[in-house]
N, CA, C, O and CB atoms as a CASP TS submission, in Angstrom:
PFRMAT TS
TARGET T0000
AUTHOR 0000-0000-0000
METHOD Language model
MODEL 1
PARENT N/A
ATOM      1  N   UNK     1       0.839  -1.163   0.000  1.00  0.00           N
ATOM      2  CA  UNK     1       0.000   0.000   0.000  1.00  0.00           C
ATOM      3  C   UNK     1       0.893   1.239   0.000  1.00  0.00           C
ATOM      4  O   UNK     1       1.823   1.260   0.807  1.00  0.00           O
ATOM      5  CB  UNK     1      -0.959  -0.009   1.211  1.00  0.00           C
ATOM      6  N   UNK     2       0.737   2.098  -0.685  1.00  0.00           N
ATOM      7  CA  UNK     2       1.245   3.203  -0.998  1.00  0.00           C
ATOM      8  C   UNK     2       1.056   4.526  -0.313  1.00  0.00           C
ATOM      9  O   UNK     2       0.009   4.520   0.334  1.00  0.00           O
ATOM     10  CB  UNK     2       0.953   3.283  -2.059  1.00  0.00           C
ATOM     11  N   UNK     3       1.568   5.407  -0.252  1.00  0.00           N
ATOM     12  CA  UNK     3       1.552   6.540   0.395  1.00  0.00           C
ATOM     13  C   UNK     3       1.824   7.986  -0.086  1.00  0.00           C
ATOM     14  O   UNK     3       2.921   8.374  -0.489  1.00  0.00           O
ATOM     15  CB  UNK     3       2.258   6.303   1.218  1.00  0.00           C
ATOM     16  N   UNK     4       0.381   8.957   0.026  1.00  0.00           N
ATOM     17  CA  UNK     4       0.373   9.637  -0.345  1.00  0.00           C
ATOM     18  C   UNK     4       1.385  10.700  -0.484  1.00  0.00           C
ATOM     19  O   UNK     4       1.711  10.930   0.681  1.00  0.00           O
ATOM     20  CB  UNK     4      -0.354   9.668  -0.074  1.00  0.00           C
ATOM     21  N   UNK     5       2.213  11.646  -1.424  1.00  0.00           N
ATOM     22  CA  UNK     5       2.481  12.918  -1.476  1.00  0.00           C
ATOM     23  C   UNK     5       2.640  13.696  -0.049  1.00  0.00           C
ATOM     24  O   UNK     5       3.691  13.893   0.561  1.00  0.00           O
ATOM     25  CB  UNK     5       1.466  13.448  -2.282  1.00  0.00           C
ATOM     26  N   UNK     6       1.166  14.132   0.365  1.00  0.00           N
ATOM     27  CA  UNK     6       1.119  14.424   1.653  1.00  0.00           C
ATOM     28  C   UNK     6       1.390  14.067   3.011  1.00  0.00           C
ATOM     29  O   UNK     6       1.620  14.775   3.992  1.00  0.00           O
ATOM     30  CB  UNK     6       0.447  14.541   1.686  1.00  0.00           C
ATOM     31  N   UNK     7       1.301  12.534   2.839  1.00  0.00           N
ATOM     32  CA  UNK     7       1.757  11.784   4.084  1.00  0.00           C
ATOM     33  C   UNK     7       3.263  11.640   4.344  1.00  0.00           C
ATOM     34  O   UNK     7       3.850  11.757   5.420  1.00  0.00           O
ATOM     35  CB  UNK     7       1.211  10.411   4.031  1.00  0.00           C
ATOM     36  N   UNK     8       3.810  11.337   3.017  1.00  0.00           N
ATOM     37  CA  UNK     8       5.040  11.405   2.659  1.00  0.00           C
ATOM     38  C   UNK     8       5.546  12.962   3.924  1.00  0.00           C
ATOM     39  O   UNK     8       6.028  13.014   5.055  1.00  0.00           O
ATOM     40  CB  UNK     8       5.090  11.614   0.676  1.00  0.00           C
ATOM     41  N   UNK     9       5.092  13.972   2.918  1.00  0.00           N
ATOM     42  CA  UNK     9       5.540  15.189   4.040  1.00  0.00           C
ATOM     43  C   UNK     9       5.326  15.187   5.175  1.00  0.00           C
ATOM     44  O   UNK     9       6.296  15.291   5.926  1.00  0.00           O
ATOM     45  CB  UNK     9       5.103  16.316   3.912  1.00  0.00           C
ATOM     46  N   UNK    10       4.386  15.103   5.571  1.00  0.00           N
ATOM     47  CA  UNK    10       3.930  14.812   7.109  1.00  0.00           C
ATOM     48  C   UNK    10       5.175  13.764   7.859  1.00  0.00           C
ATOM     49  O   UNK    10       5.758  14.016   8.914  1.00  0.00           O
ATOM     50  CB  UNK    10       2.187  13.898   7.087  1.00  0.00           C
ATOM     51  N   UNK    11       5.323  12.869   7.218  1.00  0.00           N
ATOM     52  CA  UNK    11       5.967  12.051   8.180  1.00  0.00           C
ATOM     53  C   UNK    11       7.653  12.483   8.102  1.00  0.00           C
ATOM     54  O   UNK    11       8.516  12.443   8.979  1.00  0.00           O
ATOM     55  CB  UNK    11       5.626  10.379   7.802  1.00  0.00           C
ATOM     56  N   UNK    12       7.707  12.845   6.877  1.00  0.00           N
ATOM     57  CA  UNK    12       9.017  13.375   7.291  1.00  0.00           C
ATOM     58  C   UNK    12       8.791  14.770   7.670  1.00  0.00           C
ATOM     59  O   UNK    12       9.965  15.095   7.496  1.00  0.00           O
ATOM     60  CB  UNK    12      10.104  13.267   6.187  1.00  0.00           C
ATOM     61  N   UNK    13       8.324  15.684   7.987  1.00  0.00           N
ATOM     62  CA  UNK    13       8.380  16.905   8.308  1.00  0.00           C
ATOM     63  C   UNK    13       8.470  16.399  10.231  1.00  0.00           C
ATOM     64  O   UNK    13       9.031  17.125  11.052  1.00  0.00           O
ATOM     65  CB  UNK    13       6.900  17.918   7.531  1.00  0.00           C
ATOM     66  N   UNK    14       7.813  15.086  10.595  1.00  0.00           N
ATOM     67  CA  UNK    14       7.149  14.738  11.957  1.00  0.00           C
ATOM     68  C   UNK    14       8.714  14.153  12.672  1.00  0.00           C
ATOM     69  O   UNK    14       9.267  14.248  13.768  1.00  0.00           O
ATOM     70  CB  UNK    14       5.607  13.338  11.801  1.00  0.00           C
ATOM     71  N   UNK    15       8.991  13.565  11.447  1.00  0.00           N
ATOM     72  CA  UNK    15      10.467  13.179  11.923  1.00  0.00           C
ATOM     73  C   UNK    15      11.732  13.925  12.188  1.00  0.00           C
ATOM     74  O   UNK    15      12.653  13.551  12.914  1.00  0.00           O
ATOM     75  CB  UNK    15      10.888  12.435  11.124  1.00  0.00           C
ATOM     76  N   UNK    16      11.653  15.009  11.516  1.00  0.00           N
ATOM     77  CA  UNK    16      12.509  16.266  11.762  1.00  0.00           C
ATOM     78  C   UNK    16      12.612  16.707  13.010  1.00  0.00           C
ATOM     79  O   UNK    16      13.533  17.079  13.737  1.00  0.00           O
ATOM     80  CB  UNK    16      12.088  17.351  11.081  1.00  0.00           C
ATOM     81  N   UNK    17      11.189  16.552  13.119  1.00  0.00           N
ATOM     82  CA  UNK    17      10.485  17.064  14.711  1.00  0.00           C
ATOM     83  C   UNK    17      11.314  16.909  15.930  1.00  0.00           C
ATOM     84  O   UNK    17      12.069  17.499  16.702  1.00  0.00           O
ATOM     85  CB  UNK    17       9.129  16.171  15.140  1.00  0.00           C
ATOM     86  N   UNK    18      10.542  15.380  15.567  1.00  0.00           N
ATOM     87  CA  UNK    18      11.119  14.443  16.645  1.00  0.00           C
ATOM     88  C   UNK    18      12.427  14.378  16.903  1.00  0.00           C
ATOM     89  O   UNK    18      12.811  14.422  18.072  1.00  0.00           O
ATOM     90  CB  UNK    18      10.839  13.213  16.426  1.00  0.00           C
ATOM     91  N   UNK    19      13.219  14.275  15.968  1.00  0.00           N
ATOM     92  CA  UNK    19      14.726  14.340  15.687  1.00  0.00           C
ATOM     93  C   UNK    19      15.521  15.105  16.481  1.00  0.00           C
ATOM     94  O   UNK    19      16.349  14.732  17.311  1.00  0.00           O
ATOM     95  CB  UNK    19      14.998  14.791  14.458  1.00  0.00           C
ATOM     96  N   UNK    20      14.960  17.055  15.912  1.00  0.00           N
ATOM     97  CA  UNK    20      15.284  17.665  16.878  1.00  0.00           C
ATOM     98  C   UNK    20      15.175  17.677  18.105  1.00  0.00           C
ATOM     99  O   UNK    20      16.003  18.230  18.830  1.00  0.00           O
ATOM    100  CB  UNK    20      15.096  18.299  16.721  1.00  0.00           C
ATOM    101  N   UNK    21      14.155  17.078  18.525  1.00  0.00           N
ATOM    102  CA  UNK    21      13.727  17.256  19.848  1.00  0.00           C
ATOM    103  C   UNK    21      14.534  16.361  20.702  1.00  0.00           C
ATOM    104  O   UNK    21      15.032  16.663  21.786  1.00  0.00           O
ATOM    105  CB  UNK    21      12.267  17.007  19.999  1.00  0.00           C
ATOM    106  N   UNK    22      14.598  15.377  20.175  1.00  0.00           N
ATOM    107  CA  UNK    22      15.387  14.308  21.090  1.00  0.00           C
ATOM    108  C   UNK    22      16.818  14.265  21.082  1.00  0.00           C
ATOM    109  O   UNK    22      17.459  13.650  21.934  1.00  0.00           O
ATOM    110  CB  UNK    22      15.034  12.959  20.743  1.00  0.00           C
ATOM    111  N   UNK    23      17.618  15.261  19.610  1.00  0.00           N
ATOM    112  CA  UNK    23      19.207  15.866  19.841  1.00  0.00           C
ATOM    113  C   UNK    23      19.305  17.028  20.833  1.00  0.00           C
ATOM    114  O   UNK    23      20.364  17.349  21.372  1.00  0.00           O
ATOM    115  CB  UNK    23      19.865  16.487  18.395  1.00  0.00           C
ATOM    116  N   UNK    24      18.235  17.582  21.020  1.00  0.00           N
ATOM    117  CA  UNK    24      18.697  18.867  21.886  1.00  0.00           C
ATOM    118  C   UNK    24      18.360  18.472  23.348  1.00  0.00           C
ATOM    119  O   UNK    24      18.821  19.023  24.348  1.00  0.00           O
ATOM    120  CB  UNK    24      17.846  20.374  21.440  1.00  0.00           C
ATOM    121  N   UNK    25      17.333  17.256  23.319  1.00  0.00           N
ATOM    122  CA  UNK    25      17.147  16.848  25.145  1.00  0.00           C
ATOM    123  C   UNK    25      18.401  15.556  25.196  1.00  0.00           C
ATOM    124  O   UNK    25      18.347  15.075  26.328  1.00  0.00           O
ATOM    125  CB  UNK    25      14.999  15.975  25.718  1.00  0.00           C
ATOM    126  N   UNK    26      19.149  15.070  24.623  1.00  0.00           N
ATOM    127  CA  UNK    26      20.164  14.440  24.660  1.00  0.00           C
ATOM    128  C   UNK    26      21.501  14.903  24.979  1.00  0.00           C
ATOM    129  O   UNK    26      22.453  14.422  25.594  1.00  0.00           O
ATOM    130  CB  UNK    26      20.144  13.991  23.744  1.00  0.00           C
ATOM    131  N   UNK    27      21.191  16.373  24.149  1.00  0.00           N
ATOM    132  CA  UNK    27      22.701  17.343  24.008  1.00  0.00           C
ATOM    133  C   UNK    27      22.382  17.996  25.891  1.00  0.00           C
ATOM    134  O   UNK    27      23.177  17.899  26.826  1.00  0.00           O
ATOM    135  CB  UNK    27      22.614  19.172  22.155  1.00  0.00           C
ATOM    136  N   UNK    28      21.201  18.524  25.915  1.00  0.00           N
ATOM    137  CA  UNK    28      21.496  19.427  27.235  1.00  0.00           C
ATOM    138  C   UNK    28      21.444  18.394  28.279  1.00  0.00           C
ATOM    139  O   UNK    28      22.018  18.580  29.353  1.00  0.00           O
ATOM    140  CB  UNK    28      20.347  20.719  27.569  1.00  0.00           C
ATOM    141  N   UNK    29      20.712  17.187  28.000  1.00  0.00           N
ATOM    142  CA  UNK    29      20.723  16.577  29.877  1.00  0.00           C
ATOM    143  C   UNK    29      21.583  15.366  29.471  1.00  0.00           C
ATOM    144  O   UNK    29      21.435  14.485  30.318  1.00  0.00           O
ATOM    145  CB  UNK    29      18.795  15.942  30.864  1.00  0.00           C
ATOM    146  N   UNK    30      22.395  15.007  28.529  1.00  0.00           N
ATOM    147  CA  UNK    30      23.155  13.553  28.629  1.00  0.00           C
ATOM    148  C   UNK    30      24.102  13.913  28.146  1.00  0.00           C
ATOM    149  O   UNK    30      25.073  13.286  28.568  1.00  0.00           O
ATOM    150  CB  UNK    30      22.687  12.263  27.986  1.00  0.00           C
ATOM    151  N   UNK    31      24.326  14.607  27.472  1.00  0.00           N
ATOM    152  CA  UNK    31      26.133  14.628  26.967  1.00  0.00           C
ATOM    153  C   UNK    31      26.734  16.149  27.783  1.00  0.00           C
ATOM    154  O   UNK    31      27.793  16.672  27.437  1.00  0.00           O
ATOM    155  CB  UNK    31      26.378  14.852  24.646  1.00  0.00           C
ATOM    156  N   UNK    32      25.940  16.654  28.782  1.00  0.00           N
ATOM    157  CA  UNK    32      26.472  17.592  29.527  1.00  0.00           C
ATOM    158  C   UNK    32      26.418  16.902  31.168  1.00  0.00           C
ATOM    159  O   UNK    32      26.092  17.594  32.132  1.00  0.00           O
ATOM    160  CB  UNK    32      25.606  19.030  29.247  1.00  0.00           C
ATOM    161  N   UNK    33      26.690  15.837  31.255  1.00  0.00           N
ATOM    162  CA  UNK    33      26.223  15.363  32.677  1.00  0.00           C
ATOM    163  C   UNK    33      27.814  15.442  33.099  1.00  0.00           C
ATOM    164  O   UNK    33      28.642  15.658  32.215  1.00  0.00           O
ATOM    165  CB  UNK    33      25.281  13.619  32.838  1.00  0.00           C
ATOM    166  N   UNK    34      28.206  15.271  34.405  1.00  0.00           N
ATOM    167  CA  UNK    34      29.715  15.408  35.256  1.00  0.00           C
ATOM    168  C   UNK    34      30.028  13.905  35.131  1.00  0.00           C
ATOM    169  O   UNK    34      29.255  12.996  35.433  1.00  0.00           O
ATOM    170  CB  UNK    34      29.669  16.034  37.155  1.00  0.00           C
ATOM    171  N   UNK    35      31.272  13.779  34.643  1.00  0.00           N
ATOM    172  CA  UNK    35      31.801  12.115  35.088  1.00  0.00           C
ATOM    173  C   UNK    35      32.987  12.291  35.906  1.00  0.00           C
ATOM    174  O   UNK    35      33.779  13.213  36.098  1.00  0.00           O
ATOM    175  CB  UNK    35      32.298  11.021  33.695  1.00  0.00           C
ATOM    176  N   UNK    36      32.803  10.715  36.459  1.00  0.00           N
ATOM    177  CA  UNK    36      33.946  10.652  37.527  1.00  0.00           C
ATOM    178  C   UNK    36      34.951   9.690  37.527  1.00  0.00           C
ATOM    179  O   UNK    36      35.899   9.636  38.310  1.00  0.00           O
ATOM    180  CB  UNK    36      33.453  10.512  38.738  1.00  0.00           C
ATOM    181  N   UNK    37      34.593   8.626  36.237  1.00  0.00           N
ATOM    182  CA  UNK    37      35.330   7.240  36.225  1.00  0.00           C
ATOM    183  C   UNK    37      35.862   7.618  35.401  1.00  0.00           C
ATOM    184  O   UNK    37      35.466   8.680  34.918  1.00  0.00           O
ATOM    185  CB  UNK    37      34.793   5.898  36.071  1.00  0.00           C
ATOM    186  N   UNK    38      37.152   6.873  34.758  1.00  0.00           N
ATOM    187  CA  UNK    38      38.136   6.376  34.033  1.00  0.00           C
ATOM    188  C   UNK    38      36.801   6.375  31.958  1.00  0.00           C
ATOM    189  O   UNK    38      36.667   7.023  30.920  1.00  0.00           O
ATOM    190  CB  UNK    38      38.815   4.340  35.130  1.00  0.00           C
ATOM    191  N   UNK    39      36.277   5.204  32.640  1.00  0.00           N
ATOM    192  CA  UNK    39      35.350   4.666  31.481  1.00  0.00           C
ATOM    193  C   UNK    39      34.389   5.815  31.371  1.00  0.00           C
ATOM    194  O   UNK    39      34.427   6.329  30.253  1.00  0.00           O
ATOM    195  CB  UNK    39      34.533   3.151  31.803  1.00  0.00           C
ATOM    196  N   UNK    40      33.486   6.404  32.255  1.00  0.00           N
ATOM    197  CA  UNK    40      32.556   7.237  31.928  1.00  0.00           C
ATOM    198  C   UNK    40      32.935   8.182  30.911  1.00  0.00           C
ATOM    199  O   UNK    40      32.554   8.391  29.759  1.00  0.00           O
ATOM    200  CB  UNK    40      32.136   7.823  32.988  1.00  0.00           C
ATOM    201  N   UNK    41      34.070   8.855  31.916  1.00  0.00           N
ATOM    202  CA  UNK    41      35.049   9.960  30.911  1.00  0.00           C
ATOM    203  C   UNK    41      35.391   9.497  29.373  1.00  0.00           C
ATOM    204  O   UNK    41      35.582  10.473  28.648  1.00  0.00           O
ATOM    205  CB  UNK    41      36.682  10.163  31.656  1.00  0.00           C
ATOM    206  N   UNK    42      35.491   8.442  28.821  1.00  0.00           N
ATOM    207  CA  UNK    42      35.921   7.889  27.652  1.00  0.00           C
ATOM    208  C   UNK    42      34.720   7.763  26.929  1.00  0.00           C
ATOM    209  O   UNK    42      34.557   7.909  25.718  1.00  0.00           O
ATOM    210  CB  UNK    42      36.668   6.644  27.797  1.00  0.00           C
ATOM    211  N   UNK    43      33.969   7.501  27.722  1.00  0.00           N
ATOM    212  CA  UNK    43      32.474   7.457  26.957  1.00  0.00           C
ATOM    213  C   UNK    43      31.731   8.356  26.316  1.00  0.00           C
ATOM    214  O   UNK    43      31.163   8.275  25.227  1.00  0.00           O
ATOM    215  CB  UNK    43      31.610   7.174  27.670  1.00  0.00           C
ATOM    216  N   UNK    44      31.814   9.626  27.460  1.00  0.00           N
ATOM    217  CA  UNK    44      31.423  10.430  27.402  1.00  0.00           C
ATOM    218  C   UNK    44      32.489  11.823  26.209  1.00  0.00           C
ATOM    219  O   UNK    44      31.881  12.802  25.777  1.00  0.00           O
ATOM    220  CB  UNK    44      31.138  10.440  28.831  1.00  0.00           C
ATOM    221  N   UNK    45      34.030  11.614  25.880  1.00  0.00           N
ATOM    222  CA  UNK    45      34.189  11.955  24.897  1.00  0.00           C
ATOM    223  C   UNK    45      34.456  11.536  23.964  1.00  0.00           C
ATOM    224  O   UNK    45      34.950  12.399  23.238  1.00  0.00           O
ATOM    225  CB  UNK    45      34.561  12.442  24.936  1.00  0.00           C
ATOM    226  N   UNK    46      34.401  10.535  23.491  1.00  0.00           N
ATOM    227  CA  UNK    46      33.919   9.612  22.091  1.00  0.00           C
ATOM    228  C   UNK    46      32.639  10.297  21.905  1.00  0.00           C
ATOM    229  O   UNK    46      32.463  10.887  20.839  1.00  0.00           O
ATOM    230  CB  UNK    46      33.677   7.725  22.279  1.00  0.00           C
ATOM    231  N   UNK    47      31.743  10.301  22.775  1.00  0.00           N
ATOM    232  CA  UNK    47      30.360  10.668  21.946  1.00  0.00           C
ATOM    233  C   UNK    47      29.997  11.628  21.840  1.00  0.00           C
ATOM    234  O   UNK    47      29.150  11.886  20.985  1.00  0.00           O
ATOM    235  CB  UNK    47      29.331  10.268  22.228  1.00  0.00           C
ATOM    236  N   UNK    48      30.562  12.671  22.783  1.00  0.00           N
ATOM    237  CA  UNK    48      30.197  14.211  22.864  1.00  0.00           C
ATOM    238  C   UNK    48      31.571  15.223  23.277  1.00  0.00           C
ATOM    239  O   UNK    48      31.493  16.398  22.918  1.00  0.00           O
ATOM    240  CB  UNK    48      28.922  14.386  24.134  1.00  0.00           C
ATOM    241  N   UNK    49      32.470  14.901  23.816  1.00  0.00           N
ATOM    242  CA  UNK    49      33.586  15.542  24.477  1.00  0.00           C
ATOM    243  C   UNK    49      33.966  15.833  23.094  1.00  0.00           C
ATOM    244  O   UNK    49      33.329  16.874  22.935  1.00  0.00           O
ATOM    245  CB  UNK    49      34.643  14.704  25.554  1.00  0.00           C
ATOM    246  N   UNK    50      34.698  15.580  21.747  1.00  0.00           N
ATOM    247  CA  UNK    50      35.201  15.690  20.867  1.00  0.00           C
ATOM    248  C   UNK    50      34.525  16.809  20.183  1.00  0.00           C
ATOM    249  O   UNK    50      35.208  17.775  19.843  1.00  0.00           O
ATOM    250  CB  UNK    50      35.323  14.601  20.366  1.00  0.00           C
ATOM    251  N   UNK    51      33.352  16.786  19.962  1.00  0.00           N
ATOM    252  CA  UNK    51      32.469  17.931  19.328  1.00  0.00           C
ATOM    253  C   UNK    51      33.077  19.701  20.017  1.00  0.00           C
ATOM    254  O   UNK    51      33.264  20.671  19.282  1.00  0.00           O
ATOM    255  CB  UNK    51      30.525  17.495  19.911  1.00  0.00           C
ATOM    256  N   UNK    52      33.262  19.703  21.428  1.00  0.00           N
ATOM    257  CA  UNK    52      33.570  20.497  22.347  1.00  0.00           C
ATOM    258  C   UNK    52      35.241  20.992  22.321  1.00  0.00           C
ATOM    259  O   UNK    52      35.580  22.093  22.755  1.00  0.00           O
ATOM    260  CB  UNK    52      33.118  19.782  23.568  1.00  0.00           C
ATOM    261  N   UNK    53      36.115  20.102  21.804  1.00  0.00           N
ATOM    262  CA  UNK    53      37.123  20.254  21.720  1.00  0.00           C
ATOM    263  C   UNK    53      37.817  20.710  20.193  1.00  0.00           C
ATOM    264  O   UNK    53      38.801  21.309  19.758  1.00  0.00           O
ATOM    265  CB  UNK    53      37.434  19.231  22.293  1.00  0.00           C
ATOM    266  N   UNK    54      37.011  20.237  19.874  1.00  0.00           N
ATOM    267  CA  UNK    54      37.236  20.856  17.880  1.00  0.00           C
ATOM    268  C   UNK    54      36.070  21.111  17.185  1.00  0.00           C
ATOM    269  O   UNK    54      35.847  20.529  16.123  1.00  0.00           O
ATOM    270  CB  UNK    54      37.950  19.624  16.669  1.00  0.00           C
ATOM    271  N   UNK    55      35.241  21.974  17.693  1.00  0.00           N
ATOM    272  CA  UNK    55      33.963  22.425  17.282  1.00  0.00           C
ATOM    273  C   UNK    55      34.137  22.969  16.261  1.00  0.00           C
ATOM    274  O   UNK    55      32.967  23.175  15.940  1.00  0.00           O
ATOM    275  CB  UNK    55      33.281  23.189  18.052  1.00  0.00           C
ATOM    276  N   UNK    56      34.894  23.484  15.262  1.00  0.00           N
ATOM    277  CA  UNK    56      34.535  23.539  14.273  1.00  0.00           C
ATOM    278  C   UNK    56      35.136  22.736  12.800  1.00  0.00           C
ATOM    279  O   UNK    56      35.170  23.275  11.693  1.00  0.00           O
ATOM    280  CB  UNK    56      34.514  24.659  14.358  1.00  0.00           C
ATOM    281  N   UNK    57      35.614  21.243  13.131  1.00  0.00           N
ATOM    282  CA  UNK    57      36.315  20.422  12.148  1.00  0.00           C
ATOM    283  C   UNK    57      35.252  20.277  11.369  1.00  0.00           C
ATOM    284  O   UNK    57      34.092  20.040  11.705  1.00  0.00           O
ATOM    285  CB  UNK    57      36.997  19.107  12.578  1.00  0.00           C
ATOM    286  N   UNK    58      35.614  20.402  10.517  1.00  0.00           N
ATOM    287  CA  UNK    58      34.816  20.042   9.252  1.00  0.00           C
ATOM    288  C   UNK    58      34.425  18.245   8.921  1.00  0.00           C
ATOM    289  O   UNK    58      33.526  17.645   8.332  1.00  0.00           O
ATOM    290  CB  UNK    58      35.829  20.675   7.961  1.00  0.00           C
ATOM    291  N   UNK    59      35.308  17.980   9.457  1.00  0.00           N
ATOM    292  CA  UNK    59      35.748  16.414   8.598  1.00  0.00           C
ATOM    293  C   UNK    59      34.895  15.440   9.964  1.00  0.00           C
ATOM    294  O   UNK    59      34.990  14.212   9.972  1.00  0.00           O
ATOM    295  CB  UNK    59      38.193  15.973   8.399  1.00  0.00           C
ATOM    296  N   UNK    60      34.159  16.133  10.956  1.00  0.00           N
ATOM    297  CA  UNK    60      33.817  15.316  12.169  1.00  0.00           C
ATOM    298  C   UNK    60      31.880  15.134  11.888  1.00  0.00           C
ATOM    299  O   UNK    60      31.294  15.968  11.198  1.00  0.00           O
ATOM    300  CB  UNK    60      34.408  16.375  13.896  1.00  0.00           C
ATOM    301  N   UNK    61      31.481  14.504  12.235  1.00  0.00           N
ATOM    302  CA  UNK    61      29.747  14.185  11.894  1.00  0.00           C
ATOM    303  C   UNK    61      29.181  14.823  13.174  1.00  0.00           C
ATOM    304  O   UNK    61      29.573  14.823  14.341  1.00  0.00           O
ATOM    305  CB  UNK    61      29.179  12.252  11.758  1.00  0.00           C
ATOM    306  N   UNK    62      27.985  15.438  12.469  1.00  0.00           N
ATOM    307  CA  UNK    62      27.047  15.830  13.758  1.00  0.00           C
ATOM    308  C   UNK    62      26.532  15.111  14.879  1.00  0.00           C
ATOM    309  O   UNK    62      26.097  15.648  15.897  1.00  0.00           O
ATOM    310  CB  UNK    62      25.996  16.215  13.372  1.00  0.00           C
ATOM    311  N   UNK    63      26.593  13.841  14.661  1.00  0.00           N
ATOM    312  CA  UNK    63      26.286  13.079  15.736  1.00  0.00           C
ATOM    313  C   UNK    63      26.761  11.727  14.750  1.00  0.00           C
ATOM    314  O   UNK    63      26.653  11.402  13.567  1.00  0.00           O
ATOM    315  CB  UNK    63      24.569  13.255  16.426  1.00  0.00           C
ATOM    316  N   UNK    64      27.573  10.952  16.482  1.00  0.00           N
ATOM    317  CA  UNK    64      28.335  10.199  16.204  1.00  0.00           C
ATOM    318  C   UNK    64      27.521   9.026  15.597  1.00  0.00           C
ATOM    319  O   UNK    64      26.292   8.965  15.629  1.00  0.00           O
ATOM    320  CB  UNK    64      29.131  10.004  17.251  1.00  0.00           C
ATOM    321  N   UNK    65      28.421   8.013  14.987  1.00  0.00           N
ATOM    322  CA  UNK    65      27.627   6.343  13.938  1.00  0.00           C
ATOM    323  C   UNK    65      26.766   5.657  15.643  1.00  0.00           C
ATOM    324  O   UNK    65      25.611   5.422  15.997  1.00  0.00           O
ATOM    325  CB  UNK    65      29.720   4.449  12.941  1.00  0.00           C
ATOM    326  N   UNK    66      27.696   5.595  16.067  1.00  0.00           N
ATOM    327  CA  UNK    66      27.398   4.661  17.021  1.00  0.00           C
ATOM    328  C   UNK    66      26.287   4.615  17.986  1.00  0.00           C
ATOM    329  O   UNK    66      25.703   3.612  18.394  1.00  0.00           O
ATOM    330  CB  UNK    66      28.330   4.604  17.637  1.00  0.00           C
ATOM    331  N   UNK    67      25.998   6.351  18.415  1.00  0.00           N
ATOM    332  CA  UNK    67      25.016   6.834  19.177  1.00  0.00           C
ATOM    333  C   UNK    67      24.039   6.579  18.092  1.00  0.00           C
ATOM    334  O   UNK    67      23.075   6.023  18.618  1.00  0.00           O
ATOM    335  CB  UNK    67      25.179   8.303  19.776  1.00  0.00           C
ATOM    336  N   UNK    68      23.785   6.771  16.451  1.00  0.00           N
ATOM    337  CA  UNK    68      23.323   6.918  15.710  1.00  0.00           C
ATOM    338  C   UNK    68      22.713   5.216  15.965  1.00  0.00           C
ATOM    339  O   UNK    68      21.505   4.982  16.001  1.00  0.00           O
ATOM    340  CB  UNK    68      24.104   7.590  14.640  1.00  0.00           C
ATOM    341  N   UNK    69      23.389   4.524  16.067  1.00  0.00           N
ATOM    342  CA  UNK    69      23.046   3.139  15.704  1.00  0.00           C
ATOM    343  C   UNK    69      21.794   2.683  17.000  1.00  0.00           C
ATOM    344  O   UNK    69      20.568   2.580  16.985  1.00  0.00           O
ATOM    345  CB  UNK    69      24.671   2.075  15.716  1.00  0.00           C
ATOM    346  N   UNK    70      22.489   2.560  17.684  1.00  0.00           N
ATOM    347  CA  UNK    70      21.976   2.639  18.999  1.00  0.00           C
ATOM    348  C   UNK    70      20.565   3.072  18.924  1.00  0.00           C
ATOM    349  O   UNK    70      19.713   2.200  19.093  1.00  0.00           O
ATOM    350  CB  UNK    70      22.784   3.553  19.852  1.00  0.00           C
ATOM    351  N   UNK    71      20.008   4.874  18.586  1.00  0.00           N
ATOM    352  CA  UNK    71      19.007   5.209  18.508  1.00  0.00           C
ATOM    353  C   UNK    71      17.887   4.711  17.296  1.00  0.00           C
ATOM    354  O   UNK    71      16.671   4.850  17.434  1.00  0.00           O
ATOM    355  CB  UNK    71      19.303   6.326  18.611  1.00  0.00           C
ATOM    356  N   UNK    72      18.522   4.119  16.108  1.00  0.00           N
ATOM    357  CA  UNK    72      18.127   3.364  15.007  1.00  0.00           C
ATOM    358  C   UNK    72      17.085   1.918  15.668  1.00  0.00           C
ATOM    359  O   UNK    72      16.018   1.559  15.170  1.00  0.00           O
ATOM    360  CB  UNK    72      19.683   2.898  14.150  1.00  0.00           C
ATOM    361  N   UNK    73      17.723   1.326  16.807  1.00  0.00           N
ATOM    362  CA  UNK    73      17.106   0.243  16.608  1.00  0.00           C
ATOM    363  C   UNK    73      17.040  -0.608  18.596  1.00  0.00           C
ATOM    364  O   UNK    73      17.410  -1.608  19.211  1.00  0.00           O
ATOM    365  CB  UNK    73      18.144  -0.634  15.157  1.00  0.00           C
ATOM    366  N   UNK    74      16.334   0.633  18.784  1.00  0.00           N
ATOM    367  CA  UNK    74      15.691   0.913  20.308  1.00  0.00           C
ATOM    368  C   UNK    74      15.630  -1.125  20.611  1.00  0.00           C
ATOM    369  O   UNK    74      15.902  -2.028  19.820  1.00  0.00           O
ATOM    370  CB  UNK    74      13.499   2.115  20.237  1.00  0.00           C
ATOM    371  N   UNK    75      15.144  -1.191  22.117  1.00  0.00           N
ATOM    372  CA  UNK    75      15.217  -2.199  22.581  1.00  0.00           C
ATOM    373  C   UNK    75      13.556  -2.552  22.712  1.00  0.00           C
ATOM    374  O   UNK    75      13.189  -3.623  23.197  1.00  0.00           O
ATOM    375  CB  UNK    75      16.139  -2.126  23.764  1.00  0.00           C
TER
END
């Protein structure tokens, strides 16, 4: 079954949405949280510390594969 033109937009316009919404409540309450371990700290800049440290590389992705993957295919 096929899908309209309009729905088409809708759902991606809905997904944009969502998208944003869940990079900017990710960015302010999870990749700004305090760490204290060895591992946290490593974790935490692999996935977000790096963005902060060379904010403007060109050659780096807006959000990392891995976090990417992760959010792709929920539990």
């Amino acid at each position: 079954m096929g899908r309209t033109i309009q729905e088409v937009a809708l759902m991606a316009l809905f997904g944009i949405f969502i998208w944003t919404l869940i990079e900017y409540t990710l960015h302010r309450f999870l990749f700004h949280i305090e760490t204290k371990t060895y591992w946290s700290n490593t974790a935490h800049y692999l996935l977000h510390g790096c963005h902060h440290k060379h904010p403007m590389d060109s050659l780096r992705l807006v959000f990392p594969p891995t976090a990417t993957a992760i959010l792709c295919f929920p539990v």
